[in-house]
PyMOL Python script that loads the backbone (N, CA, C, O; Angstrom):
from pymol import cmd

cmd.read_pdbstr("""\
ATOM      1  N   UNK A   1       7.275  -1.878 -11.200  1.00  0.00           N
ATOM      2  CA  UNK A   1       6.225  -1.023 -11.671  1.00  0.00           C
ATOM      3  C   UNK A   1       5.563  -0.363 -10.471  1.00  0.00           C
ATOM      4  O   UNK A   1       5.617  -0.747  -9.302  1.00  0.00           O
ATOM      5  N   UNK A   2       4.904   0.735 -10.981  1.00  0.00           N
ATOM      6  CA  UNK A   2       4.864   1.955  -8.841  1.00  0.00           C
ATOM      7  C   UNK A   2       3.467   2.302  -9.820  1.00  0.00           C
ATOM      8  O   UNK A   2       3.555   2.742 -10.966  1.00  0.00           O
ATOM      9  N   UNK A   3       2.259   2.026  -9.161  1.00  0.00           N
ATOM     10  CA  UNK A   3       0.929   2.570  -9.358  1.00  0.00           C
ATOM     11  C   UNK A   3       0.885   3.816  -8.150  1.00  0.00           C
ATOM     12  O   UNK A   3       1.645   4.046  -7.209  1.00  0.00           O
ATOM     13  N   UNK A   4      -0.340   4.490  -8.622  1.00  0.00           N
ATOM     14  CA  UNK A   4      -0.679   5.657  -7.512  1.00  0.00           C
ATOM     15  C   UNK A   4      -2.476   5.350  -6.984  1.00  0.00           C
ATOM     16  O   UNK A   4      -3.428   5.503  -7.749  1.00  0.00           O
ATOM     17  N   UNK A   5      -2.559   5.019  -5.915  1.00  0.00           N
ATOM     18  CA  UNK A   5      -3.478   4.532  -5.330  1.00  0.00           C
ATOM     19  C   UNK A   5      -4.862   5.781  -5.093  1.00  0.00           C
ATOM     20  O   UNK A   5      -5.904   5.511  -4.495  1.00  0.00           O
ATOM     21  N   UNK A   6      -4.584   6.962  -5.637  1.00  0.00           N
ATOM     22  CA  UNK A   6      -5.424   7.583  -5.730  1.00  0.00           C
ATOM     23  C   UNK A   6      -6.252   7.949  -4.788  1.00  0.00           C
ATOM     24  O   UNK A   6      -7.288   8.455  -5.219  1.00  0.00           O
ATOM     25  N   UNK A   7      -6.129   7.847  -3.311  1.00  0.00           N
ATOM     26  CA  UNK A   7      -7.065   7.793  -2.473  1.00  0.00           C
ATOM     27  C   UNK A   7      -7.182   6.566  -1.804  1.00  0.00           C
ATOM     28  O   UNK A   7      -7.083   6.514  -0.578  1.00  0.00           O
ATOM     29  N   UNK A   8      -7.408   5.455  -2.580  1.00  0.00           N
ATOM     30  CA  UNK A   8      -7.993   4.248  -2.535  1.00  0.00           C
ATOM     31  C   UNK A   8      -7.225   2.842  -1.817  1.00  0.00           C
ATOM     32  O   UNK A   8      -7.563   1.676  -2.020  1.00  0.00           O
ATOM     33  N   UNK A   9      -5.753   3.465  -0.653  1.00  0.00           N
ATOM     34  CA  UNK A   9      -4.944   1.737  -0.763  1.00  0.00           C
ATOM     35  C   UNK A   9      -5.397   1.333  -0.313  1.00  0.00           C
ATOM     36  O   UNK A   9      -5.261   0.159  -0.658  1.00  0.00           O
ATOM     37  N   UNK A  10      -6.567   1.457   1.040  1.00  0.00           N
ATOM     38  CA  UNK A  10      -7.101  -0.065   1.980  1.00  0.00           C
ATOM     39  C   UNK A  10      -7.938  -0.365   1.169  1.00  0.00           C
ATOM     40  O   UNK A  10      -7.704  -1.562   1.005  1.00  0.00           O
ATOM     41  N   UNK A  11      -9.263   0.039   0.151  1.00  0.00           N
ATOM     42  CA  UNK A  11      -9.811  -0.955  -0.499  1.00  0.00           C
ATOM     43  C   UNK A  11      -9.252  -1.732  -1.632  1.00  0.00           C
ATOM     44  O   UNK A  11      -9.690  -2.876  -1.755  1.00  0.00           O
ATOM     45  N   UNK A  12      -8.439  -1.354  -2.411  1.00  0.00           N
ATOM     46  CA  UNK A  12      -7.445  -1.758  -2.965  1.00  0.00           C
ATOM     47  C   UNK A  12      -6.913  -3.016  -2.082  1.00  0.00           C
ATOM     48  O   UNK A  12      -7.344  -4.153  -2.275  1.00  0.00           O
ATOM     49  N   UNK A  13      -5.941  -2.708  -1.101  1.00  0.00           N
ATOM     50  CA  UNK A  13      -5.513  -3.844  -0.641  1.00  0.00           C
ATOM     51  C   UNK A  13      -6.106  -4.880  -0.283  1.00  0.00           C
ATOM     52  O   UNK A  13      -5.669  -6.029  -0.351  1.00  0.00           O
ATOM     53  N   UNK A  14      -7.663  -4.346   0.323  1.00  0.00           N
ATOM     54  CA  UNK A  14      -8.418  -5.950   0.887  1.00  0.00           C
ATOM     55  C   UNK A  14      -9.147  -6.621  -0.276  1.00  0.00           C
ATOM     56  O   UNK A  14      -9.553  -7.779  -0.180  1.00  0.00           O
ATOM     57  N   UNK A  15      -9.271  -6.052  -1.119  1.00  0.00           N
ATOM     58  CA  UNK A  15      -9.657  -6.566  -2.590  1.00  0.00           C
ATOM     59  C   UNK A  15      -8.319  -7.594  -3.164  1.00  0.00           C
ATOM     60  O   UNK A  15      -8.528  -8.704  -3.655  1.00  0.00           O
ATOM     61  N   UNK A  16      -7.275  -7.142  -3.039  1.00  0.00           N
ATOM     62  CA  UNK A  16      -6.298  -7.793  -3.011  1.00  0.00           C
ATOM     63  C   UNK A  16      -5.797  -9.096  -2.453  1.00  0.00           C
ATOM     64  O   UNK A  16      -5.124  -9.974  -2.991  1.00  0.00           O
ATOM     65  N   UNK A  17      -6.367  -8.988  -1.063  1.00  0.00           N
ATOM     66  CA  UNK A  17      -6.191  -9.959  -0.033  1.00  0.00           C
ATOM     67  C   UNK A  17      -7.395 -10.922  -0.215  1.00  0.00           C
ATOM     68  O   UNK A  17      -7.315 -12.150  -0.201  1.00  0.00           O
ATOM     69  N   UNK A  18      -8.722 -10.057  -0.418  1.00  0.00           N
ATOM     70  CA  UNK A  18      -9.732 -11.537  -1.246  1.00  0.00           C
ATOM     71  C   UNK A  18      -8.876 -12.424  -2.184  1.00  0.00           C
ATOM     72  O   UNK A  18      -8.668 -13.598  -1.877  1.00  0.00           O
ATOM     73  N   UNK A  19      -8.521 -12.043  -2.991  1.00  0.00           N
ATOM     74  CA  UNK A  19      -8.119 -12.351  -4.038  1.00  0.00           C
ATOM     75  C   UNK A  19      -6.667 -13.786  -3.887  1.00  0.00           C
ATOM     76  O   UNK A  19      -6.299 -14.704  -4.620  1.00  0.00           O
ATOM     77  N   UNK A  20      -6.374 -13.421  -2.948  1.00  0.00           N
ATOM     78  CA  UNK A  20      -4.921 -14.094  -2.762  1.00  0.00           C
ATOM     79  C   UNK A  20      -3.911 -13.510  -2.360  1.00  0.00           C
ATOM     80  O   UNK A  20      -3.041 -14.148  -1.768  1.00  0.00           O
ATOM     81  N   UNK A  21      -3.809 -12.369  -2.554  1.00  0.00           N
ATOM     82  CA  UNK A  21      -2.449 -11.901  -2.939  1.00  0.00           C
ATOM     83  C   UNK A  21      -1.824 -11.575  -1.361  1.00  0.00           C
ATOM     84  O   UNK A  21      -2.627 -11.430  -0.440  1.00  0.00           O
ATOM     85  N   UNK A  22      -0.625 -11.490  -1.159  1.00  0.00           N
ATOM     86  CA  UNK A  22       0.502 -11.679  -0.077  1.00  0.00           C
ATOM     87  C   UNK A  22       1.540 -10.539  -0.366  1.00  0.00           C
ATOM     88  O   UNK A  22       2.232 -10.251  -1.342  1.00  0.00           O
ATOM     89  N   UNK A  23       1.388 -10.082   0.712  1.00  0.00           N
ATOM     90  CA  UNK A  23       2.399  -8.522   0.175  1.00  0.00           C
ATOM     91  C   UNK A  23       3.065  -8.677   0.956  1.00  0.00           C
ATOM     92  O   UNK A  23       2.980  -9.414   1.939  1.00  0.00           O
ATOM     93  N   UNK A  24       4.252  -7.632   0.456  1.00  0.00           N
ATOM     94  CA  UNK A  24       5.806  -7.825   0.888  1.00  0.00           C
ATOM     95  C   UNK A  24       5.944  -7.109   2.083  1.00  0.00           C
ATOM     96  O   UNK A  24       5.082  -6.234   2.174  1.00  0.00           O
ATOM     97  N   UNK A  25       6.948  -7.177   3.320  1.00  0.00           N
ATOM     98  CA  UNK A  25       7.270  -6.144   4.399  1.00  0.00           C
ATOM     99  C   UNK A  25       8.443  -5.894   4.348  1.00  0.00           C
ATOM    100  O   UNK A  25       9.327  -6.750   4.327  1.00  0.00           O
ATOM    101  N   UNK A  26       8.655  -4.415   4.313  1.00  0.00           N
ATOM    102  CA  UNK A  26      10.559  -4.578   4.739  1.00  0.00           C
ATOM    103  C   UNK A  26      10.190  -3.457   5.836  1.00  0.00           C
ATOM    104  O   UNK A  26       9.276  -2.739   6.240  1.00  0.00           O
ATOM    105  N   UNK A  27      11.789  -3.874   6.073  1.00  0.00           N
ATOM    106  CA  UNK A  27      11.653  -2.780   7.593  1.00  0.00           C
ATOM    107  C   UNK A  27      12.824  -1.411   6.907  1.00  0.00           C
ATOM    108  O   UNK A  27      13.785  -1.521   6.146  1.00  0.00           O
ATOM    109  N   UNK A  28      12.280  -0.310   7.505  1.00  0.00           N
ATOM    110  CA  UNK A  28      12.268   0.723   6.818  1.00  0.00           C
ATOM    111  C   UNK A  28      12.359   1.620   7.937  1.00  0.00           C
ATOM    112  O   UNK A  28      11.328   1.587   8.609  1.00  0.00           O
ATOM    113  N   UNK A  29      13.382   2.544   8.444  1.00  0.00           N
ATOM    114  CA  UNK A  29      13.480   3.445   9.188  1.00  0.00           C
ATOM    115  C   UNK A  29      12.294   4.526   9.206  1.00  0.00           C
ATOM    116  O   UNK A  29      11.993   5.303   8.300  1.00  0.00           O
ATOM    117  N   UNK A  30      11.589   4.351  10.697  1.00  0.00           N
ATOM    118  CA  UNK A  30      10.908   5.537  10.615  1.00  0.00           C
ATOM    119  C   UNK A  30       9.642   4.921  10.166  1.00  0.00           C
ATOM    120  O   UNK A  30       8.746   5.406  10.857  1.00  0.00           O
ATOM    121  N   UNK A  31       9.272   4.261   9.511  1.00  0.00           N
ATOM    122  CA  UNK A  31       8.089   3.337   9.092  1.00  0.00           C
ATOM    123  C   UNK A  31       7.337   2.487   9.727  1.00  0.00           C
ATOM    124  O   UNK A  31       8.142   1.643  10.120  1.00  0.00           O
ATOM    125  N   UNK A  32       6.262   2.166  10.087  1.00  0.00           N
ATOM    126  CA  UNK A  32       5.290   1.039  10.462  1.00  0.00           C
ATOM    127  C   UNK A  32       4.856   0.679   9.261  1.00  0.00           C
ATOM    128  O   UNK A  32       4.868   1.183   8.138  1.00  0.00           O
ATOM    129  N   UNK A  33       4.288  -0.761   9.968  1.00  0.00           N
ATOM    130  CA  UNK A  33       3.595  -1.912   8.843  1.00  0.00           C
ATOM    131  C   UNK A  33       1.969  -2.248   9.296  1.00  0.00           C
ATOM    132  O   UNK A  33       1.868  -2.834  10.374  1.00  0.00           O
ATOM    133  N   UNK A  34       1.159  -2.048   8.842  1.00  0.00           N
ATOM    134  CA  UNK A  34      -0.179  -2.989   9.440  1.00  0.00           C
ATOM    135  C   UNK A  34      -1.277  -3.189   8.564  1.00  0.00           C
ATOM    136  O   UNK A  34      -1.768  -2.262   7.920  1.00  0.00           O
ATOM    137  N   UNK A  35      -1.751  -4.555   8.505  1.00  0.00           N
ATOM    138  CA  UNK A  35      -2.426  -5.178   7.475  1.00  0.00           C
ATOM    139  C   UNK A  35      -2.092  -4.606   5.746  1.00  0.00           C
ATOM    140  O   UNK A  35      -2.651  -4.143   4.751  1.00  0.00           O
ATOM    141  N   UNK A  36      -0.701  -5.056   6.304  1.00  0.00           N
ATOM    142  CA  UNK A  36      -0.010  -5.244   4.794  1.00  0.00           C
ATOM    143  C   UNK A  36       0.249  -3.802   4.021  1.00  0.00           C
ATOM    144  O   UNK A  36       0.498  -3.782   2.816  1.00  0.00           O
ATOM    145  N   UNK A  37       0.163  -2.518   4.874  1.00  0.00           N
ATOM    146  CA  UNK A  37       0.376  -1.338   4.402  1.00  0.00           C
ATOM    147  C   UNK A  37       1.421  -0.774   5.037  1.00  0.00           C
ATOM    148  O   UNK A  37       1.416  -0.694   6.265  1.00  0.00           O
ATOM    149  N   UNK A  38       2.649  -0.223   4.148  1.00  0.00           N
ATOM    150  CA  UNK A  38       3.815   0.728   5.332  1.00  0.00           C
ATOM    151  C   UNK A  38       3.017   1.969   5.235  1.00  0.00           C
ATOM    152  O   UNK A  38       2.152   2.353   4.448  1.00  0.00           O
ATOM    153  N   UNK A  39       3.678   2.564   6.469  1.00  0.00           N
ATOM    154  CA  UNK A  39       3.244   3.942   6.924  1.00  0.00           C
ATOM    155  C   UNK A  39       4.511   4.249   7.005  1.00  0.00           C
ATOM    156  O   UNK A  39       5.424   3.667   7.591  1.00  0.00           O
ATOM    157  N   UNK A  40       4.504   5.531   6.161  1.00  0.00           N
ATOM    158  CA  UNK A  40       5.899   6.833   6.272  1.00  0.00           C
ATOM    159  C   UNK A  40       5.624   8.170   5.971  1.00  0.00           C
ATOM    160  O   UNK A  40       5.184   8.504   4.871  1.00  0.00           O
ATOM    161  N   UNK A  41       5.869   9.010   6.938  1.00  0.00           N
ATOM    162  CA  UNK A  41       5.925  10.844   6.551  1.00  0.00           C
ATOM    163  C   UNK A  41       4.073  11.126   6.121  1.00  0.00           C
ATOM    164  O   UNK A  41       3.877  12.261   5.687  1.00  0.00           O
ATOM    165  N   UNK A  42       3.035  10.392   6.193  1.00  0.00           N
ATOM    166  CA  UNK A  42       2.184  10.516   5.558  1.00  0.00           C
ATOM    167  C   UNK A  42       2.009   9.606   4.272  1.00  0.00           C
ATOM    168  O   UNK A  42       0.815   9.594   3.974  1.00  0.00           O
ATOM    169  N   UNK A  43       2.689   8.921   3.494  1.00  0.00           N
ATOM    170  CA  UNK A  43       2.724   8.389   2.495  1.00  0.00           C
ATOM    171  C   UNK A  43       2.049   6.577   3.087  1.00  0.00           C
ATOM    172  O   UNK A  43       2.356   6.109   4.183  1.00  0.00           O
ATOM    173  N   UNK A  44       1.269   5.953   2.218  1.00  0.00           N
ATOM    174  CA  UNK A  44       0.742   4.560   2.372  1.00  0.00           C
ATOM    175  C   UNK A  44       1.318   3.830   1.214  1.00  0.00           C
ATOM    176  O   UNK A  44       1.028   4.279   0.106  1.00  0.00           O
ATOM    177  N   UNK A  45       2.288   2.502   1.290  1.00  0.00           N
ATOM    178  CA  UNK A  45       2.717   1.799   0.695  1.00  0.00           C
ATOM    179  C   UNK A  45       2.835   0.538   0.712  1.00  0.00           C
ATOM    180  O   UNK A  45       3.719   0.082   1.437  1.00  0.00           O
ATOM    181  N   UNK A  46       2.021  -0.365  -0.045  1.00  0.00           N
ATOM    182  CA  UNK A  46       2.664  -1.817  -0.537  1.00  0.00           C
ATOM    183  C   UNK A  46       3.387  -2.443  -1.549  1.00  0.00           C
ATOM    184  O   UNK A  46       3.213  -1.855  -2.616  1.00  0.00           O
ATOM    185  N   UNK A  47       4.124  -3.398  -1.636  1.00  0.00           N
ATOM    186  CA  UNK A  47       4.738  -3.847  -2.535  1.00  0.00           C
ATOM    187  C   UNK A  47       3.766  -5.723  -2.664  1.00  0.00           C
ATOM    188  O   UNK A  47       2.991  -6.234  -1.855  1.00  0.00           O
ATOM    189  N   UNK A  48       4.120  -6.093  -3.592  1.00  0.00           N
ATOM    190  CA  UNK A  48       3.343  -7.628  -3.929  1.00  0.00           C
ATOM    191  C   UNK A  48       4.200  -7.969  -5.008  1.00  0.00           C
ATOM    192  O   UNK A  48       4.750  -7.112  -5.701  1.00  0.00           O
ATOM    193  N   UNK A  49       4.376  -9.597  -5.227  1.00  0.00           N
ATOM    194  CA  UNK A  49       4.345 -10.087  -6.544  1.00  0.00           C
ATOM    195  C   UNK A  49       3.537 -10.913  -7.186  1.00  0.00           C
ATOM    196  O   UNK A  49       2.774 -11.827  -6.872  1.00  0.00           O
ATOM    197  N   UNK A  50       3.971 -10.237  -8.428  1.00  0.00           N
ATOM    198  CA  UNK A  50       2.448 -10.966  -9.430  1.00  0.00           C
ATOM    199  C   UNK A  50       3.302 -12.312  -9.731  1.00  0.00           C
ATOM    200  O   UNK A  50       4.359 -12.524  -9.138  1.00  0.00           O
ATOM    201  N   UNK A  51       2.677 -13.360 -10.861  1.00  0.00           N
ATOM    202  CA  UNK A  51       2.659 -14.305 -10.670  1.00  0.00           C
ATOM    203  C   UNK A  51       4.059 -14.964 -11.466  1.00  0.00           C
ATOM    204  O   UNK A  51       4.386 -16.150 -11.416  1.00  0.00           O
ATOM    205  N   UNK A  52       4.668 -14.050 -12.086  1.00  0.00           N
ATOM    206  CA  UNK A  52       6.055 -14.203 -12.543  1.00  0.00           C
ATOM    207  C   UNK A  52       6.917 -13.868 -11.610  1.00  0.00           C
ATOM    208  O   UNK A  52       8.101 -14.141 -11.809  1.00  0.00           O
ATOM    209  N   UNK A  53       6.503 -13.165 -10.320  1.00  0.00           N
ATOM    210  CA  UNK A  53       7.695 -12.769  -9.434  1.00  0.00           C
ATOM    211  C   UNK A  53       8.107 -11.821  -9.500  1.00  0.00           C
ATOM    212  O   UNK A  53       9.041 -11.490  -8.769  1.00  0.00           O
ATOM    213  N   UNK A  54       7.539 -10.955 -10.461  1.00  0.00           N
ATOM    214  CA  UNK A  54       7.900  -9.393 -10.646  1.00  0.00           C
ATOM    215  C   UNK A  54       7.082  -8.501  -9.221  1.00  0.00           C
ATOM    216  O   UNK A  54       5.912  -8.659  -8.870  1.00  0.00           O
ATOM    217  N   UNK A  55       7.964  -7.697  -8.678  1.00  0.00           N
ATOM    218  CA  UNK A  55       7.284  -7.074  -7.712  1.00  0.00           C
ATOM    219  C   UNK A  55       6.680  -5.901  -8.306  1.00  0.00           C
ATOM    220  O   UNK A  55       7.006  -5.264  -9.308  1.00  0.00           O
ATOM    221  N   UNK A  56       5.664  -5.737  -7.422  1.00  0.00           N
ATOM    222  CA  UNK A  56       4.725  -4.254  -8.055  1.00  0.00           C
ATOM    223  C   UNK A  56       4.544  -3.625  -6.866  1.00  0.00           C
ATOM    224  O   UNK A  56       4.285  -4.063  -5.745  1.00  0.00           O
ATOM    225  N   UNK A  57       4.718  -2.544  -7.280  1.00  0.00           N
ATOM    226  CA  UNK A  57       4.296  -1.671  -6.094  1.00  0.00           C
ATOM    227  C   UNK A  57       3.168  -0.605  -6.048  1.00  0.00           C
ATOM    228  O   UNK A  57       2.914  -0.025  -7.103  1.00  0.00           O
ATOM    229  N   UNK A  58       2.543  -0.324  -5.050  1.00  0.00           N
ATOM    230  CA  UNK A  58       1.320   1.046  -5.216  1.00  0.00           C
ATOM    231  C   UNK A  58       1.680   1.840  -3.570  1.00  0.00           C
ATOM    232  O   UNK A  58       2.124   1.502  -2.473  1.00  0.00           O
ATOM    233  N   UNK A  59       1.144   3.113  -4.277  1.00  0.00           N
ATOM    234  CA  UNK A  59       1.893   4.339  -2.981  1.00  0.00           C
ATOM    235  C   UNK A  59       0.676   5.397  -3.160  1.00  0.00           C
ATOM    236  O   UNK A  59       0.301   5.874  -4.232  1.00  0.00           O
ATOM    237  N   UNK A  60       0.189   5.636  -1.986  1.00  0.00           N
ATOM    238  CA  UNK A  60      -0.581   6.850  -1.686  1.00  0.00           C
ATOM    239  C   UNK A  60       0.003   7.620  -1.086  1.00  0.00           C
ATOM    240  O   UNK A  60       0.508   7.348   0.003  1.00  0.00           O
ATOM    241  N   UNK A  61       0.112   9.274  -1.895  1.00  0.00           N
ATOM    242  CA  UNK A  61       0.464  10.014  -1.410  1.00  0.00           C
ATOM    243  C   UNK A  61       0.060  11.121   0.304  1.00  0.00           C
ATOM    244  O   UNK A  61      -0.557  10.419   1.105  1.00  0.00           O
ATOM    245  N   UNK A  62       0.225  12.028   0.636  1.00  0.00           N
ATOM    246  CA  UNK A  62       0.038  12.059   1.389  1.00  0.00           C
ATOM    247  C   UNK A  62      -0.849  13.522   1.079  1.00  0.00           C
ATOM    248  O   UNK A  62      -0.490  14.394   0.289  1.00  0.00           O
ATOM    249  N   UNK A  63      -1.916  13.538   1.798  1.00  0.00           N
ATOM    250  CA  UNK A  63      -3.355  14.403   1.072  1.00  0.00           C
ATOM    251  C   UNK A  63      -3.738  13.922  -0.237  1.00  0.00           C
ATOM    252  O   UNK A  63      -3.680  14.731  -1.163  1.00  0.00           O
ATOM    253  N   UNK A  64      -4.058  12.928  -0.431  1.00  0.00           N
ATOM    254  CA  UNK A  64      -4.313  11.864  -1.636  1.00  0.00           C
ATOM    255  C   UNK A  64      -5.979  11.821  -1.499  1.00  0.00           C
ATOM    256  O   UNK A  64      -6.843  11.752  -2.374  1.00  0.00           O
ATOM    257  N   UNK A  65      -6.069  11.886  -0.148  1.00  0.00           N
ATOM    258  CA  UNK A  65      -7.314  11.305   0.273  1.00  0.00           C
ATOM    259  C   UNK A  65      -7.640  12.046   1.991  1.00  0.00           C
ATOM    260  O   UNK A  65      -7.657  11.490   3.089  1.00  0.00           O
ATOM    261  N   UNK A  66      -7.807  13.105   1.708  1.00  0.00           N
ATOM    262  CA  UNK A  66      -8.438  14.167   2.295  1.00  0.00           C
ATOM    263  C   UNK A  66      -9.735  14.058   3.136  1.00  0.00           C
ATOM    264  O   UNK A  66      -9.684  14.577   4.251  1.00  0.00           O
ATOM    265  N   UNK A  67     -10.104  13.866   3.016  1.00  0.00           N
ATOM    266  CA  UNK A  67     -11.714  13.382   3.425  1.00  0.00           C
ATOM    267  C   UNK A  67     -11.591  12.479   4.216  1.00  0.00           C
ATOM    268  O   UNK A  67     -12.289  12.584   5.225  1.00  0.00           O
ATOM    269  N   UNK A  68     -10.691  11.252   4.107  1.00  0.00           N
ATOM    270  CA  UNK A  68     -10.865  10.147   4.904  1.00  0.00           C
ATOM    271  C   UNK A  68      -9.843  10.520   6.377  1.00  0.00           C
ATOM    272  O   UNK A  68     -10.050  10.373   7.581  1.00  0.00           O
ATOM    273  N   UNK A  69      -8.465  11.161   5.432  1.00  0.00           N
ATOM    274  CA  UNK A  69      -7.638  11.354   6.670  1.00  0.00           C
ATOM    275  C   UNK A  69      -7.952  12.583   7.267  1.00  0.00           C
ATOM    276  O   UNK A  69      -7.006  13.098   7.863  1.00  0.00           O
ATOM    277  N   UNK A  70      -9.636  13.561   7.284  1.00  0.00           N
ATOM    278  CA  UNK A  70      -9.396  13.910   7.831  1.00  0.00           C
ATOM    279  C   UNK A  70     -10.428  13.382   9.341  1.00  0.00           C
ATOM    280  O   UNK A  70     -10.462  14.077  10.356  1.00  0.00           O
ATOM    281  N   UNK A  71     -11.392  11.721   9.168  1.00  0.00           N
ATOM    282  CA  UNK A  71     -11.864  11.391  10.223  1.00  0.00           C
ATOM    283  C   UNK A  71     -11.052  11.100  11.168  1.00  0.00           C
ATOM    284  O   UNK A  71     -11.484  10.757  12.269  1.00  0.00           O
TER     285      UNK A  71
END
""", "prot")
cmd.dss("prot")
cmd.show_as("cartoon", "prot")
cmd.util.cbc("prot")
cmd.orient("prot")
């Protein structure tokens, strides 16, 4: 399942990370990883699994969030 983070993946994610949750890393050409977010082309991505083991994923696009990327 692929959510759209709307602006929002680092509070999202550390809300996440209160919470428990442990997200996935793969290594990915061209990509960095840091505090549990890939970085690619502009795009912000994590993957996690919920508690059946199903992975989920959420992706911010790139000008998603304008304002922030442009401090």
């Amino acid at each position: 399942m692929v959510f759209d983070a709307a602006g929002e993946i680092e509070a999202i994610v550390a809300a996440l990370v209160q919470k428990g949750v442990a997200f996935e890393r793969y290594e990915m050409e061209g990509a960095t990883y840091r505090d549990g977010i890939h970085y690619s082309d502009g795009m912000k991505m994590v993957w996690f699994k919920d508690p059946d083991g199903n992975i989920l994923h959420i992706n911010e696009m790139p000008g998603t969030n304008a304002e922030a990327e442009a401090r």
